[in-house]
Each structure stands twice: as C-alpha cells, then as structure tokens.
C-alpha positions, -999 to 999 in steps of 0.1 A, spaced: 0 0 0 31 23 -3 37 38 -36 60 63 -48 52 89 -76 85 104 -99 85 122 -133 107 120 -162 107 141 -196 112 122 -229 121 148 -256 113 147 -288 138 173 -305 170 189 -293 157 226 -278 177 243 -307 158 221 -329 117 231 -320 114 255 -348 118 226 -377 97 199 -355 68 185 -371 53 164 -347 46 188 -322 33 225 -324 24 240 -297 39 257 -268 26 232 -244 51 206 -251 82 230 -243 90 218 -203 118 226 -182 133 199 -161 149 216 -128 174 189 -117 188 192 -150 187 224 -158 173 219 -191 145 230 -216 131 200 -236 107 194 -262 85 163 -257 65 147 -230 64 139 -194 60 105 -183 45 103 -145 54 69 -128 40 53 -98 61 22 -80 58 -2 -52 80 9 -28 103 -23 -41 99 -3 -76 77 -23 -100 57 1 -121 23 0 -115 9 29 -133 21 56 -156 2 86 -174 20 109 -202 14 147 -202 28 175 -223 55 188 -213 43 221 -196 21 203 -171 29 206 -139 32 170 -120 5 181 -91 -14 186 -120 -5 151 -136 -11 132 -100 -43 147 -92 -54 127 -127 -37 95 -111 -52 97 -77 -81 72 -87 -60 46 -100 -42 41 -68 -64 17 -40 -75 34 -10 -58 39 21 -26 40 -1 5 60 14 21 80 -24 52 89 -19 71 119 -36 93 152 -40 82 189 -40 73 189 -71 42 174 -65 31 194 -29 -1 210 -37 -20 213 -2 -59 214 -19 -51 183 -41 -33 166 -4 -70 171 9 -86 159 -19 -74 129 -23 -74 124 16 -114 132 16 -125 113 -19 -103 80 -13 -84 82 21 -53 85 1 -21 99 19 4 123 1 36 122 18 49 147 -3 85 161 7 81 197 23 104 226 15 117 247 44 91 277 42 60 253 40 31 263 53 24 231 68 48 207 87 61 173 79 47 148 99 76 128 104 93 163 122 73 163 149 
C-alpha cells in the first residue's frame, strides 16, 4: 500500500531544434526539467512504483504540465488507504486534501523549508 510517484521528460527534439519539428506544435510541449537544468521538447511520463519499484501505473502529459497537475489525474488509480510517496514537485496542499477526503489516500509529499504546513515525520 506504499507507492511512490516520480516524473521523467522524454524529448522529442533537441531545444535548438523546436522550430523545424513536425510532430509537435504547440507551446505546451516545451517543459523545463529543474534537476537538469534543461529545456526540452516532448512529453512527461508520470510513474507510480511499489515501494520495491515495480511500475504499476504511468500517465503521459505534455511537457508544460505541472506533476501536481499530472497526479491529481492518477489519484483514482491508486487503491484506497494508499501511502504515495514523492518530491516537492508534486506538494499541492488542496489536491493533499482531496485525495485524503475522496479516497483516504495519503500524500507524503517532501516539504520545502518555508511550508506552510509541517512534515509529519518532524514532529
């Protein structure tokens, strides 16, 4: 019942490459990966684990999307009373509740230092 949630960008052209791409068009498919400090050009692939790391679900998004965005989509695939686990990309306190109230899912989403609310495991 533990799962954890991570994000990964596939790109379809080099960045200096967008203007000549034909497959996609739009602006929505330009991302920005921060741990790499890198624009790409392509998709986002969302991944949820067991906590011994087989895949058990996946969703693709365009590149843009934020991943709270992309796991509030992925919240009813998971069972109830599931633990998710994840990085701070994916702390968005109304979605936390959400999920809590609709399928008594638990986000245990990594905090940053100026959170407004506290880790549990800090106190």
């Amino acid at each position: 019942m533990q799962y954890i949630i991570d994000s990964f960008p596939v790109a379809v052209c080099n960045n200096m490459r967008i203007t000549n791409c034909k497959i996609l068009k739009e602006k929505k498919w330009r991302g920005y990966t921060a741990s790499m400090k890198s624009c790409f050009y392509g998709v986002k692939v969302q991944l949820v684990t067991t906590k011994d790391g087989i895949p058990i679900a996946f969703h693709f998004t365009p590149g843009k999307t934020a991943d709270a965005k992309a796991l509030g989509k992925m919240i009813d695939k998971l069972p109830a009373e599931a633990s998710i686990y994840g990085d701070s990309a994916y702390l968005d306190y109304s979605l936390e509740d959400a999920a809590f109230q609709r399928k008594c899912v638990f986000l245990k989403i990594q905090r940053k230092s100026n959170s407004k609310r506290i880790d549990d495991d800090l106190q």
